[in-house]
C-alpha positions as CSV (number, residue, x, y, z in Angstrom):
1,X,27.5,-27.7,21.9
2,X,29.8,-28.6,19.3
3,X,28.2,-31.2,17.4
4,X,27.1,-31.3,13.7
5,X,23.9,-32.9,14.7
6,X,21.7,-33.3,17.6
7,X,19.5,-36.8,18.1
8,X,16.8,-36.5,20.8
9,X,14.6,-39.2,22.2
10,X,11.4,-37.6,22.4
11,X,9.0,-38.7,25.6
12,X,11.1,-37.6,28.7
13,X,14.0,-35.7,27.1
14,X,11.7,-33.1,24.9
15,X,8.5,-33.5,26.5
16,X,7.2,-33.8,29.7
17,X,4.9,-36.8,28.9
18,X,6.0,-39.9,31.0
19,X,3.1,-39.3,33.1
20,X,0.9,-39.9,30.4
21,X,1.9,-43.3,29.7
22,X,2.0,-44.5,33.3
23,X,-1.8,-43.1,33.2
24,X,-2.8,-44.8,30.1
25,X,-0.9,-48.3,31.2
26,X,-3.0,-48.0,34.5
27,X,-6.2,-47.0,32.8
28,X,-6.0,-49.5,30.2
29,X,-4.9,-52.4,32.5
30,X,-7.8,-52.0,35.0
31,X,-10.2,-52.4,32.4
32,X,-9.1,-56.2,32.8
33,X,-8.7,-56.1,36.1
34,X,-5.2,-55.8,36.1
35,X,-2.1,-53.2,37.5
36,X,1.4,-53.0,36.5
37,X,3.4,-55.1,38.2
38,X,7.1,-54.3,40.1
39,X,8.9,-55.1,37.1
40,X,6.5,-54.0,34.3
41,X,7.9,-50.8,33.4
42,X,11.3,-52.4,33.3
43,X,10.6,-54.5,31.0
44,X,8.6,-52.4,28.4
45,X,11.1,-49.7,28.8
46,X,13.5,-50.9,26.0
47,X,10.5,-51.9,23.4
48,X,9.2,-50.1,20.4
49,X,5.7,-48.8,20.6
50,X,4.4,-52.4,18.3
51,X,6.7,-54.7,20.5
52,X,4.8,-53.2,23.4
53,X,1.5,-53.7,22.4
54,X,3.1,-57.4,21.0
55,X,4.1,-57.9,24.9
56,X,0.2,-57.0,26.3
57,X,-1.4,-59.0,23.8
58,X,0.9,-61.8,24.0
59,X,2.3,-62.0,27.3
60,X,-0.8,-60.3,29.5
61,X,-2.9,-61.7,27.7
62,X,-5.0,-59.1,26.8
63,X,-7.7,-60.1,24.3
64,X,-7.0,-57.4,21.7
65,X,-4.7,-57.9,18.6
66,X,-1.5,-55.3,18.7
67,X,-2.5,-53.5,16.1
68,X,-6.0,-52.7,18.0
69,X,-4.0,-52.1,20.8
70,X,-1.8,-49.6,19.4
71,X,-5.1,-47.8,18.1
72,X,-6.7,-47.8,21.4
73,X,-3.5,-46.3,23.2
74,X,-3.3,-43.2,20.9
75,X,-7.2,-42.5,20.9
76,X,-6.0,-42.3,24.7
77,X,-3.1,-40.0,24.6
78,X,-4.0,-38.0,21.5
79,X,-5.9,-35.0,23.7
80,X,-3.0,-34.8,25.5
81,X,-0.8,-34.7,23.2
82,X,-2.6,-32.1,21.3
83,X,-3.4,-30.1,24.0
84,X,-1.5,-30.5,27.3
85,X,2.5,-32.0,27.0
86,X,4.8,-29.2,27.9
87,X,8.4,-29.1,26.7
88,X,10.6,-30.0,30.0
89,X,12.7,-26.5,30.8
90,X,14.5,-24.5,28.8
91,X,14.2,-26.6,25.4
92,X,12.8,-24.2,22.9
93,X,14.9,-21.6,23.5
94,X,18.3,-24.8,23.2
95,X,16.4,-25.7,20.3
96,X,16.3,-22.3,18.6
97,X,19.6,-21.3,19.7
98,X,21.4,-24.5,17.8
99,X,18.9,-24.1,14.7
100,X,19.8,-20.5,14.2
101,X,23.8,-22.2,14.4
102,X,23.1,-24.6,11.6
103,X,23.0,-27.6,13.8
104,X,21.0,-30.9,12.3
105,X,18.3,-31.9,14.6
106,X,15.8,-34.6,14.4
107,X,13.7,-36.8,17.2
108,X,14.1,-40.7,17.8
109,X,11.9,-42.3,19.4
110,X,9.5,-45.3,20.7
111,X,6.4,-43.6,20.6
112,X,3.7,-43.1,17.4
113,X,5.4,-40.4,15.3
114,X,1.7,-38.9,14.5
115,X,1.6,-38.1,18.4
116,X,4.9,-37.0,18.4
117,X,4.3,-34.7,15.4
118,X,0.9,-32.9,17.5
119,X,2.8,-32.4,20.4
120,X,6.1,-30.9,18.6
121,X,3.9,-28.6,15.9
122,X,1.9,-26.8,19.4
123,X,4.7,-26.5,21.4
124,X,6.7,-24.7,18.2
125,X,9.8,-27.1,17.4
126,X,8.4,-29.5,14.6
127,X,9.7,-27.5,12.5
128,X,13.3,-27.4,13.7
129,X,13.3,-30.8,13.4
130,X,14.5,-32.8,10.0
131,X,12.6,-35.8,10.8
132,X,11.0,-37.8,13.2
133,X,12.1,-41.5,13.0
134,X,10.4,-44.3,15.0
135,X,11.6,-47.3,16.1
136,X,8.4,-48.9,14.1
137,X,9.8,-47.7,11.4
138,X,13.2,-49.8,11.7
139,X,11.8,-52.3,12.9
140,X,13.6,-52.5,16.4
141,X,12.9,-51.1,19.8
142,X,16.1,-49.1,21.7
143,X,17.7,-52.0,23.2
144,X,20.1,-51.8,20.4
145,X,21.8,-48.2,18.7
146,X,20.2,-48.4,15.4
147,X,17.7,-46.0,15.9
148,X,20.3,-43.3,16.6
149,X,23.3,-44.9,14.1
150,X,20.0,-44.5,11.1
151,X,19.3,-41.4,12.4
152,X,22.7,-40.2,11.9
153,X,22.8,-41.4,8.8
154,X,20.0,-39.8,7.7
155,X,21.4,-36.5,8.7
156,X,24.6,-37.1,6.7
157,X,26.5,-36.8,9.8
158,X,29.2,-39.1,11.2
159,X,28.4,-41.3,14.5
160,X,31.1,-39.0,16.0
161,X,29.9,-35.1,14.5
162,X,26.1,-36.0,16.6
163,X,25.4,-36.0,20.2
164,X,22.3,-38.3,21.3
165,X,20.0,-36.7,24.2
166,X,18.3,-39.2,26.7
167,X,16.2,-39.9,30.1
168,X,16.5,-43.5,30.2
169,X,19.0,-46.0,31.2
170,X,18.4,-48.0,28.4
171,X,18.6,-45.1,26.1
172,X,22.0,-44.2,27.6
173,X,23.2,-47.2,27.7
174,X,21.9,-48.2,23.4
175,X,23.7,-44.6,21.8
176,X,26.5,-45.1,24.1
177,X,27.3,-48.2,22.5
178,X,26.6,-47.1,19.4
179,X,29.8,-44.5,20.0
180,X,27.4,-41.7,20.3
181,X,28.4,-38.7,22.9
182,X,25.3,-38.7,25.4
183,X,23.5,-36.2,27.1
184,X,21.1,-37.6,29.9
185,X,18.6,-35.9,30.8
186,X,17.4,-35.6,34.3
187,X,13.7,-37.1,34.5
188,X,11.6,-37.9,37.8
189,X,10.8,-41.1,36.4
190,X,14.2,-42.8,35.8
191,X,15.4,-41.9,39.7
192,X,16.0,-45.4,39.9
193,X,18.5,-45.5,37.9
194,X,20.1,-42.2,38.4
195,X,23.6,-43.7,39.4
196,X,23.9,-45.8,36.2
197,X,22.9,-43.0,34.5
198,X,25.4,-40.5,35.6
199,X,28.1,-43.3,35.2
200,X,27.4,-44.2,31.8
201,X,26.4,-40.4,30.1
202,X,29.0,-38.0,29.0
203,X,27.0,-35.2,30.6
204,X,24.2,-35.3,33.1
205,X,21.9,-32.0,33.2
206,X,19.1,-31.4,35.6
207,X,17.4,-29.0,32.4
208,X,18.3,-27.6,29.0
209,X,18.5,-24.2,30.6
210,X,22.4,-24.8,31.6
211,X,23.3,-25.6,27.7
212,X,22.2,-22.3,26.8
């Protein structure tokens, strides 16, 4: 690709993980007697990991306080994290072929950077990586581009020099109108919205494996 820069969403796009949070969200919901509902995963989709647990605390109801929230879901998905998340198909070796070209790479994403950071460090990319930014850290879920528009910044790069990688409608949709080039990538769990998807990236691909 020829792009100064490469931003990846993390969850989805790097990692085959969005299992893990549909696990954790039923787990942690039953406790209270409760399942996600039709349009639950809809409307979580576009928050930060804080305006999530902000949402279940304050619009479920649950009886915990975000911040214990927060705590509770990473004791959850920390083994597997650690231990089990594989990279989604051929993205180490698209990873190490654009490193070794001098391309800037970094992750942004929703999720807890210090679960981000154990899955990356096993599975052998951390270190290709300049930074991991959060959307905690900004302050602002991906609804909006400024996750991607800071990360480009940081990167010294031009909105127009990077190319943004995504699984999610939402994610598309945020870096495209942040003037971004976008790169959706094809995950099981955003079928639903496959069509938008496809209209609104500038390049669909089933794996990383045709990049290389």
């Amino acid at each position: 690709m020829n792009f100064k820069a490469l931003i990846f969403d993390l969850d989805g796009t790097l990692i085959d993980s969005m299992n893990v949070w549909e696990e954790i969200d039923i787990e942690f919901l039953g406790k209270y007697n409760m399942k996600p509902s039709e349009d639950f995963y809809r409307t979580i989709k576009p928050m930060s990991f804080a305006e999530t647990a902000c949402y279940f605390s304050e619009a479920l109801n649950i009886p915990m306080e975000p911040s214990e929230i927060m705590e509770k879901w990473n004791e959850m998905a920390k083994e597997k994290y650690e231990k089990k998340v594989p990279l989604k198909k051929g993205v180490y070796d698209f990873i190490m072929k654009e490193k070794s070209l001098g391309t800037k790479l970094c992750v942004a994403t929703a999720n807890n950077k210090e679960l981000a950071a154990l899955a990356l460090k096993r599975l052998g990319i951390y270190d290709c990586m300049e930074f991991i930014l959060t959307c905690d850290e900004i302050s602002v879920g991906k609804g909006t581009p400024e996750i991607y528009i800071k990360a480009a910044e940081r990167l010294g790069v031009k909105v127009s020099e990077a190319a943004v990688f995504e699984d999610v409608l939402h994610g598309v949709l945020s870096a495209k109108s942040g003037g971004f080039y976008v790169v959706a990538v094809s995950e099981k769990t955003a079928m639903e919205d496959i069509d938008e998807i496809k209209r609104n990236c500038d390049l669909y691909i089933e794996d990383y494996s045709c990049l290389l």
